[in-house]
N, C-alpha and C positions, 0 to 999 in steps of 0.2 A: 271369644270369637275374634278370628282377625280381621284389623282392621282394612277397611276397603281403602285402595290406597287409588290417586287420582289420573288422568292422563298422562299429564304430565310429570309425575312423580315415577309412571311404568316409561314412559319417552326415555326421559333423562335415566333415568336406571340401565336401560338397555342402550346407550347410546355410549354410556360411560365405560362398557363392558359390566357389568355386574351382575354377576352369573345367577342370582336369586330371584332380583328382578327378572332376570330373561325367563327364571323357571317358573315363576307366577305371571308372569305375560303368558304365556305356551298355556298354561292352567288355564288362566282365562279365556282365548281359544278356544281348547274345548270345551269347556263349560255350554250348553244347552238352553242356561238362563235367558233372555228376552236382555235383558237389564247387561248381561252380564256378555251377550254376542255383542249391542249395540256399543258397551266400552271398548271393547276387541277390536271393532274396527275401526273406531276414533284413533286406537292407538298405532295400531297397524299404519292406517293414513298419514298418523303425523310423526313416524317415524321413518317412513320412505318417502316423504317430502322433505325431512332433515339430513337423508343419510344418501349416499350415492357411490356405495362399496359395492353396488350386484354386481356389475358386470366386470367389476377386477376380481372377483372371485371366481372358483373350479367348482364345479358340483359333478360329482362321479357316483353314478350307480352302481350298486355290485348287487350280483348275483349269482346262485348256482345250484343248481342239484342237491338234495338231500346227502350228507353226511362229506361235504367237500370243504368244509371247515371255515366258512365266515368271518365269524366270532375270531377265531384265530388269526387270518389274515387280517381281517380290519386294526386288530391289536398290532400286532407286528410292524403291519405298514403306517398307522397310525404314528407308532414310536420313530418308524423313519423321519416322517411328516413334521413333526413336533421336535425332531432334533434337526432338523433342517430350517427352524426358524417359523413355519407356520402355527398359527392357529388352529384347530379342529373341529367339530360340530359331526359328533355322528348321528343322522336319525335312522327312522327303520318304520320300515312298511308292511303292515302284516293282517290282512284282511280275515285273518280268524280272533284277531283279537277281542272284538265286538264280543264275542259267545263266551272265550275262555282268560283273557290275559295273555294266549298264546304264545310266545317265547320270550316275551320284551322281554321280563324279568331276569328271565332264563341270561339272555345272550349279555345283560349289563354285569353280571355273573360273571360270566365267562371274560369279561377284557375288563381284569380284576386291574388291571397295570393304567390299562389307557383308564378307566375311570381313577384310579389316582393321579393320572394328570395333569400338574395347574395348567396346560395350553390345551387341554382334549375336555372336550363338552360330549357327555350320551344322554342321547334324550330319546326313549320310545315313541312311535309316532301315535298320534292320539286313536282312540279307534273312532270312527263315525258308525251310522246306521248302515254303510254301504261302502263298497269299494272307492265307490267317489267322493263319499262324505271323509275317507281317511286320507286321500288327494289334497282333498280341499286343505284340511287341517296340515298335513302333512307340508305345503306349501307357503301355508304362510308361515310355520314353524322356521322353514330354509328363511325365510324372507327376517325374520328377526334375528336368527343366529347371523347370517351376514350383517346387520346393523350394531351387529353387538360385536363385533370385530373378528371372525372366525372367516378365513378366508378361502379353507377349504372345506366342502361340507360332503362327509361320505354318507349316501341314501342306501339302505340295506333292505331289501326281500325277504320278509321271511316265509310270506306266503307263496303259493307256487298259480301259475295261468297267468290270470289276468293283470296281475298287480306286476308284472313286469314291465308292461306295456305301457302301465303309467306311471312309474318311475323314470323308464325311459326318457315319457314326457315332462321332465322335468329337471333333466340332466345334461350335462355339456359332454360327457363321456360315459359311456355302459361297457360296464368289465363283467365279464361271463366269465365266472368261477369255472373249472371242471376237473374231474378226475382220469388218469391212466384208465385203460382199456376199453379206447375209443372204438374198437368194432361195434359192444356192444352199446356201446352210448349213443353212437350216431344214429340210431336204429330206434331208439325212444328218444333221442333230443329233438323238440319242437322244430321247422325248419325258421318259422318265424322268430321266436328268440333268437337264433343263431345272425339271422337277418339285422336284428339291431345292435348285435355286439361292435364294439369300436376297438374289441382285443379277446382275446379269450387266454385264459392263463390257466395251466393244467399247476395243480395244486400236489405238494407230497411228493414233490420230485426230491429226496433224498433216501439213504443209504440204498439199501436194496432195490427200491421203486425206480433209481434214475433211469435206468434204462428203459422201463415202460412208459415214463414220463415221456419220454423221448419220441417214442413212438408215436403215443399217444398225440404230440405235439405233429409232429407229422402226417399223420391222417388226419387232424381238424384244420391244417393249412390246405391241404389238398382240397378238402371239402371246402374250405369257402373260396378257392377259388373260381368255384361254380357258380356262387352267386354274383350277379350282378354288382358293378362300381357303383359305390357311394357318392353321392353327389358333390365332394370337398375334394377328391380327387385319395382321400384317405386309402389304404387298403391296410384290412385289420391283420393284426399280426397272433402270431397262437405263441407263446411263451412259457416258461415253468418258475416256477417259483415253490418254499420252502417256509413254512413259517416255522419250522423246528427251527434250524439250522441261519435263516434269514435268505437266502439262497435266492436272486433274482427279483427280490421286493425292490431294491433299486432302480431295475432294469424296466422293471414295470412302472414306477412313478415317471422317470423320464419317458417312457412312450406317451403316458397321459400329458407330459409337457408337450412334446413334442405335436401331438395332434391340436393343444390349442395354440400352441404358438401358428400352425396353419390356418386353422380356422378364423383366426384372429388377424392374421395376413390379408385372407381372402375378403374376408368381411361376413363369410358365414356364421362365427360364433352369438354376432350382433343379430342376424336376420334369423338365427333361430331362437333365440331366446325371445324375442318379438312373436314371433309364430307359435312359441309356448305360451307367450300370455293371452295370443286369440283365443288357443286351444282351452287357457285355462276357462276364459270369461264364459266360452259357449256348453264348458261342461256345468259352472257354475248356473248359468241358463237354465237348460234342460233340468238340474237339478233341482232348483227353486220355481222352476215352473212345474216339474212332476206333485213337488210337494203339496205345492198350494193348490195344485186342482184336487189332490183325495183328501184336504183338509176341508174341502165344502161340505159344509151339512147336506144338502140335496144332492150332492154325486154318492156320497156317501149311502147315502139310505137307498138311492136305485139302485147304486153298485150291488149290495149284497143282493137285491133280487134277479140280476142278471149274471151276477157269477153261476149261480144256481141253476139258471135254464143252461148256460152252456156248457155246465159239468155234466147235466142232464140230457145233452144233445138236441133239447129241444129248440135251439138258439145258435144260431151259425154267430163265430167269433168275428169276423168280420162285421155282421149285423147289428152286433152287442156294440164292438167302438162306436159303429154310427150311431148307434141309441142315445149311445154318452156323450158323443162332441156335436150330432149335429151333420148333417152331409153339409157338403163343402159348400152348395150352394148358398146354403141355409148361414155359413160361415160368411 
């Protein structure tokens, strides 16, 4: 059995860089234990009381469309990143993981290059019982890879809807993957994703495809020029890029420079990362509030009698909450 190693031995470990310790910190994390959450956040605590790297660091979200090549770009641009003198930390977000293992496995596979390395860290994001529960984890995970000296940390999707939205929430940049043959994309693309992207980069723009790249690229600048200005004065750019070839991976990191160095001017990069940690505390909230009220023995045993009248329609849903919490006066 291994042995349980102590706060301070996971502190010191991750503070020194020691990519072991980082990975048995992350373990411990998820872990489910009582015993074994209550270390996790001693450690957690007294390692962002020692460390004060967040906010020099980039956190870039990507995302895209099924079959627009991830795994590939993240590799590629990852090797730019790492021969440019950075650190790395890729995690990845994937809210089917819970059920199946869902790609994690798959995609550390696939960026056979960046997993060998020594400046690139992959680490699958953990799964929880819920989109939120893999948030949670997913976030303090960022929060120790920067302690442990990785200064840029790429956050990856692999699930699709809603987990975009909170990766978003938790990123200083969101790059939206996409492919040529934007007629018919723009036509199933969400307009709300579209809404948070800080850049979008058509993907496979070499040999034959340039010229659809092209296009492609053209009709998704047009489109967002409909949407509404971002509050930083930013306006997102649609570009192309190549991970065969390398073709515009450059062109792409210095946009992401270029939008924090504004942000960082203005004083936005500071007031949003603050308004992510509200965001985090009150999803954490809700969370641990939801928990603990159906862990009550007495909600518990009413509940299944009132699920049953209102599958049965004998019991208006409405009626049912007030059963359970109480009218408000009664509050």
């Amino acid at each position: 059995m291994r042995q349980r190693l102590s706060c301070d031995q996971y502190v010191n470990g991750i503070l020194a860089g020691d990519r072991l310790l980082l990975s048995r910190a992350i373990t411990l994390i998820e872990s489910r234990h009582p015993d074994d959450q209550l270390l996790a956040q001693d450690v957690l605590s007294t390692v962002l009381a020692k460390s004060s790297t967040n906010f020099n660091s980039t956190r870039v979200g990507i995302t895209g469309v099924p079959g627009v090549g991830k795994s590939s770009f993240i590799e590629i641009l990852g090797a730019h990143l790492t021969g440019l003198g950075h650190r790395l930390a890729v995690l990845t977000v994937d809210p089917t993981s819970q059920r199946s293992g869902g790609s994690l496995l798959g995609d550390k596979t696939r960026m056979e290059q960046l997993s060998m390395n020594p400046n690139a860290y992959i680490r699958p994001s953990p799964a929880g019982d819920s989109l939120g529960g893999v948030a949670h984890r997913t976030r303090e995970t960022l929060l120790l890879c920067e302690a442990a000296g990785f200064d840029v940390i790429l956050i990856e999707t692999v699930g699709v809807g809603q987990s975009e939205t909170v990766v978003h929430g938790m990123v200083d940049f969101f790059l939206l993957l996409m492919l040529a043959g934007a007629g018919d994309e723009l036509q199933g693309m969400k307009r709300g994703i579209m809404e948070l992207a800080d850049a979008l980069a058509i993907t496979k723009a070499d040999g034959d495809n340039i010229p659809s790249a092209n296009r492609a690229r053209v009709e998704y600048q047009n489109a967002l020029h409909l949407f509404p200005p971002t509050d930083t004065g930013w306006y997102p750019p649609v570009l192309t890029c190549s991970a065969t070839t390398g073709d515009g991976i450059d062109h792409i990191w210095q946009t992401i420079v270029e939008h924090q160095q504004l942000t960082r001017r203005s004083g936005y990069h500071t007031t949003h990362r603050h308004e992510q940690q509200l965001a985090w505390f009150r999803s954490l909230l809700r969370h641990e509030l939801d928990s603990r009220f159906f862990k009550q023995p007495a909600i518990r045993a009413k509940l299944e009698a009132i699920e049953k009248q209102v599958k049965a329609g004998t019991l208006f849903p409405v009626q049912a909450v007030q059963s359970l919490l109480g009218s408000p006066e009664e509050s």
